[in-house]
Structures are given as structure tokens and as C-alpha cells.
C-alpha positions as CSV (number, residue, x, y, z in Angstrom):
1,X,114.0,112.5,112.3
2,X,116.7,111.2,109.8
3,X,118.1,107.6,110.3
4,X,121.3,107.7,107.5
5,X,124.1,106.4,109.9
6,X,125.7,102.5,109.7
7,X,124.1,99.9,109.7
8,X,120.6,101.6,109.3
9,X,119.5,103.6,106.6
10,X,116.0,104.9,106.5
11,X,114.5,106.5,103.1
12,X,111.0,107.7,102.1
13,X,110.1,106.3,99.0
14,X,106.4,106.6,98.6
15,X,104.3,109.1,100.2
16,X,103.8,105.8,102.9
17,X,106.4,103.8,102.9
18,X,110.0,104.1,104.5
19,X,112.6,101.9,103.0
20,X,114.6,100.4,105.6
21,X,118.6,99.0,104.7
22,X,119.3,96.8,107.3
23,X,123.2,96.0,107.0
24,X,125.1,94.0,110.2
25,X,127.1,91.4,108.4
26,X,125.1,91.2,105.0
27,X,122.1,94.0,103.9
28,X,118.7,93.5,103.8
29,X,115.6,95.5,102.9
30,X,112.3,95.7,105.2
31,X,109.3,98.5,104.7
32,X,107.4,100.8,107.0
33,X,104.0,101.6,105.6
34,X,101.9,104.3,107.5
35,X,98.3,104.6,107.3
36,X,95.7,106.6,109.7
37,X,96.2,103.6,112.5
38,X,99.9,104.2,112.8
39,X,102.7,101.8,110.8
40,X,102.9,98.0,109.3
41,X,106.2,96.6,109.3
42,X,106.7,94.2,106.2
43,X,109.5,91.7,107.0
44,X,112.1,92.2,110.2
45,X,115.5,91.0,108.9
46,X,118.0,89.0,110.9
47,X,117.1,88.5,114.3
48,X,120.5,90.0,114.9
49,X,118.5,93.4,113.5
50,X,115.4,93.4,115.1
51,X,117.2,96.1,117.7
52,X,118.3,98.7,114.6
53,X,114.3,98.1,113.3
54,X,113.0,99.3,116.8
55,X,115.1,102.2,116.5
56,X,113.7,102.7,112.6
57,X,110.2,102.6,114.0
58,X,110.6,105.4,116.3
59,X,112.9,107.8,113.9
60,X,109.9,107.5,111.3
61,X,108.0,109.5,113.5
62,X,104.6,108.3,112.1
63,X,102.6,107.0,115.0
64,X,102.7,103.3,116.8
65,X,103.9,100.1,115.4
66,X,100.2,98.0,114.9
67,X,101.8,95.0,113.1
68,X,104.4,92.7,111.3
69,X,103.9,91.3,107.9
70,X,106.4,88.6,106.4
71,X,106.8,87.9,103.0
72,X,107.6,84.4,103.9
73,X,109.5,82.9,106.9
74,X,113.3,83.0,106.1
75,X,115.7,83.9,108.7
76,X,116.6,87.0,107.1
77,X,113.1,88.1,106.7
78,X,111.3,86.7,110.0
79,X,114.1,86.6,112.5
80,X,113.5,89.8,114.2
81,X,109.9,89.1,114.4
82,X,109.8,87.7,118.0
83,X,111.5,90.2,119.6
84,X,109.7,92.9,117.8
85,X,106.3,91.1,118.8
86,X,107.4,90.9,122.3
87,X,108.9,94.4,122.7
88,X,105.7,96.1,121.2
89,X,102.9,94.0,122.0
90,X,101.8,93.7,117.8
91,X,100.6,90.7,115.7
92,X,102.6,88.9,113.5
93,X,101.0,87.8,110.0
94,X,102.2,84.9,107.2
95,X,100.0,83.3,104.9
96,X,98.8,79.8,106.3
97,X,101.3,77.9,103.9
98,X,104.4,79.5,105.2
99,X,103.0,79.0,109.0
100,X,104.2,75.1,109.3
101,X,107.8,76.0,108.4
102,X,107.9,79.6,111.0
103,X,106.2,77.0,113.8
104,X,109.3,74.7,113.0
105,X,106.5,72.0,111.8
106,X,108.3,71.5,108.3
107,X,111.9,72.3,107.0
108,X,112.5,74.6,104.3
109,X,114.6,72.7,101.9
110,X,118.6,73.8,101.2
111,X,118.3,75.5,104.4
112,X,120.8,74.5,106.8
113,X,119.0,73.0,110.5
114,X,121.1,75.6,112.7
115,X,118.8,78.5,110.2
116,X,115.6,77.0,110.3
117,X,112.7,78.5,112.2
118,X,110.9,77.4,115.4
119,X,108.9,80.2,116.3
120,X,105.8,78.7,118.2
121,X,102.6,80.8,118.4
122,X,104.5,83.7,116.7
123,X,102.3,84.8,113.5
124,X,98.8,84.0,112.7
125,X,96.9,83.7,108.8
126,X,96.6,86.1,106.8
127,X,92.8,86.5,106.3
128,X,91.7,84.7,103.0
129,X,88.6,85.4,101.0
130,X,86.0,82.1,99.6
131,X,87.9,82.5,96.4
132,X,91.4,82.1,97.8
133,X,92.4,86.2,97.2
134,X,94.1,87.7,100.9
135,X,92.3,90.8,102.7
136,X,93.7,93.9,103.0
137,X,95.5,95.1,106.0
138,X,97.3,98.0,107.2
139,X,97.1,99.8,103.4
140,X,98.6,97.0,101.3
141,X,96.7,93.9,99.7
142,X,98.9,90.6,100.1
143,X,98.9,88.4,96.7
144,X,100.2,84.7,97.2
145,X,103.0,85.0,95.0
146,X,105.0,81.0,95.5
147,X,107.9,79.4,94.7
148,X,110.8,81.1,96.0
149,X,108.4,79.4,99.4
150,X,105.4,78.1,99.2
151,X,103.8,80.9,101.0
152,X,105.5,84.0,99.9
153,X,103.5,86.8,99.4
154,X,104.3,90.3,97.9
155,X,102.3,93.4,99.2
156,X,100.8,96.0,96.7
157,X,100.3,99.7,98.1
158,X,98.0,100.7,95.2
159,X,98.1,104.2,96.5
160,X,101.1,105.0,96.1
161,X,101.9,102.5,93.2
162,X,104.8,100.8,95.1
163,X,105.1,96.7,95.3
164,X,107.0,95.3,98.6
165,X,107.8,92.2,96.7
166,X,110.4,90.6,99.4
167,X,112.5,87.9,97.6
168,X,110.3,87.4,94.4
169,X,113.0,89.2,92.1
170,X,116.4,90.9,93.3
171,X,117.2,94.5,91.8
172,X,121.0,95.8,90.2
173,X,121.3,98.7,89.3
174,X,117.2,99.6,88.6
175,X,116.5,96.7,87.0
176,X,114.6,93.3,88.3
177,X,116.8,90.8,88.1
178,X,115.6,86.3,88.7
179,X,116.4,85.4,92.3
180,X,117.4,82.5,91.1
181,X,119.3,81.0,93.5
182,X,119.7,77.8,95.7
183,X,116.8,78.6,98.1
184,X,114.4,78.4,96.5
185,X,111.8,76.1,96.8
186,X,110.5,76.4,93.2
187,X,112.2,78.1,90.5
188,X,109.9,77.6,88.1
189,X,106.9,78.3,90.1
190,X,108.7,81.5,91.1
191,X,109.0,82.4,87.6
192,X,105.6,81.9,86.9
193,X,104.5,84.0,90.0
194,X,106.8,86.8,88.5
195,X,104.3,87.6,86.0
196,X,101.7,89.4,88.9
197,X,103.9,92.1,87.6
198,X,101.4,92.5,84.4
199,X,98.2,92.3,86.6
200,X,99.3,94.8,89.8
201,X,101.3,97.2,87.2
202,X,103.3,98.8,89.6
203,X,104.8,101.8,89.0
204,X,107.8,101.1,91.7
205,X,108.8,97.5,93.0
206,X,111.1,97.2,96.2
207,X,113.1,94.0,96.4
208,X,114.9,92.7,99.8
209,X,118.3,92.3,98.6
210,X,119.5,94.7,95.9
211,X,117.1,97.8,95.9
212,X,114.3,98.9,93.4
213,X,113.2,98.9,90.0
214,X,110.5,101.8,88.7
215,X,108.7,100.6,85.9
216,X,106.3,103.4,85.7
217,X,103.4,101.3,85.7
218,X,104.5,99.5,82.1
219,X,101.8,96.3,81.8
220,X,105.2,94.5,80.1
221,X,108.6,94.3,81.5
222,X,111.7,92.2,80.8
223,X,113.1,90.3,84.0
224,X,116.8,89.8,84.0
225,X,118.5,87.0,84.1
């Protein structure tokens, strides 16, 4: 069933993932990957959105929601997460650094108090291997990728080629672009995580705010500034 009306707008863009453009007041971009246990949702917008996302799950028409995945805990990427949790009964999943600041534990800095998280109980740890790497789940691998938090973590679909890689870069106009901008944890750290780029070689990377890039699997790639 087709979801193209204001303020959702739901688009294949893989042979597994849905994009979904969440726009109430500002736009954001959140993913619905299917596999043969039903769908993973990776990031929930606002919590003003979570409503529009349940709506998203259903018109995708691709069996039951199992789970939420966050790229890291910002209000615009973990906000709808609770309500989502509570309305369909699914696990939540961060990696373990971003887990003090979603339990309200730690601040994230340049974050105004009235925006920070206090979501008790709400997601558990990503499972880690001996050697630090992050076990697959749902169809996508997770890859610590820091800096913009100190827990954010992009998901690769190698199937399909595609990169959910949350607020790691920004894309204008099919081009990645440096977040770069005041809340971030790290910048340099976040620059240095952009280079996972030459290791995954996506061919398609999905960004939360601005769209995608397709690099067509290219091992080198020029990120804008």
C-alpha cells in the first residue's frame, strides 16, 4: 500500500529497505528493513512522530515489527522509541555507550536539558563480539562509527549494498556532505569514523537529514564540506 501523502513519505529503495521521510515541523529520515522474521526499524524520529511511523509499519505490508535500532540516542532519532516499544510489544537496541545518555545517566553536551533523554529500561546492548565488532541483527551488521555521540552506529545491509548511516554525514543534492554542526560530540572523531566508507564500500548510503548519496560501491569518495 502506498504512503506518499504529508507528513509521511514511504519509498523502497533497496529490495529490503523502505525509506521513511518523517516531516511534522522539521524532516527526518528513519528505515524499514524486512527480512524472513518480519521488519527492523532503524531510528524513530521525534516523539511527536512515532504515531505517522506506526502507520509506515503497517502500509509496508511486510510482516510484524520485531525491533527498533537507534543510531544513537538524539531526540530526533530515539524519541518515538517508547511509544513504539509500548504499542508493539518489540526491543529497543543502542550500543552500550549511547545507553547512559537514553537512561538520562549522562547529558549529551550542546543539548538543551528540556531535549535530553530519560528513557529508563527502554533499549538494551547491542551484542558485541571478544574483539569489540557488533552482531548482526535483523539483516544489517552495526559498526561503531563515534563522534557525532560516542555510541553512534551506522548499519550496513550488505545484501542490498545500502548503508543506514543516521547522522554520520548529511546528503544535498546526491552528495555526502560533513555534519558538521554544533552537536556533535566529536568532530574530529566523526571525521575519522567517516572513513568506514572505504572498508563497507557501499554502493548506496542513506543519511537522516538530507537524503542519499549512491556511490556505486567506489572504495574512494570525496566528502563535502
Amino acid at each position: 500500500m502506498p504512503l506518499t501523502t504529508w507528513p509521511t513519505r514511504l519509498e523502497k529503495i533497496s529490495p529490503h529497505i523502505w525509506q521513511v521521510r518523517l516531516s511534522r515541523f522539521t524532516a527526518v529520515h528513519v528505515w524499514l528493513v524486512a527480512d524472513a522474521g518480519g521488519l527492523t526499524l532503524v531510528d524513530s524520529g521525534f516523539w511527536f512522530m512515532a504515531h505517522d511511523l506506526l502507520t509506515a509499519v503497517e502500509a509496508v505490508e511486510a510482516g510484524p515489527l520485531r525491533r527498533v535500532l537507534l543510531t544513537h540516542g538524539h531526540p530526533d532519532h530515539a524519541g518515538g522509541a517508547p511509544l513504539i516499544a509500548r504499542e508493539l510489544h518489540v526491543p529497543v537496541y543502542a550500543h552500550r555507550l549511547e545507553l547512559p545518555f537514553l537512561e538520562g545517566e549522562r547529558a549529551y553536551p550542546r543539548i538543551s536539558r528540556l531535549f535530553q533523554p530519560s528513557h529508563k529500561g527502554l533499549a538494551r546492548a547491542l551484542l558485541e563480539r571478544a574483539d569489540g565488532t557488533l552482531e548482526p541483527l535483523g539483516g544489517l551488521t552495526p559498526w561503531l562509527a563515534p563522534g557525532h555521540t560516542p555510541g553512534h552506529v551506522v548499519y550496513q545491509h550488505e545484501q542490498d549494498g545500502v548503508l543506514l548511516a543516521g547522522d554520520l554525514f548529511k546528503a544535498r543534492k546526491g552528495e555526502l556532505h560533513h555534519l558538521g554542526h554544533l552537536y556533535s560530540v566529536d568532530r574530529g572523531q566523526a571525521a575519522r569514523s567517516e572513513r568506514i566508507l572505504e572498508r563497507l564500500e557501499p554502493s548506496r548510503v542513506e543519511t537522516s537529514h538530507g537524503g542519499s548519496a549512491l556511490l556505486d560501491g567506489r572504495s574512494e569518495f570525496t566528502v563535502q564540506e
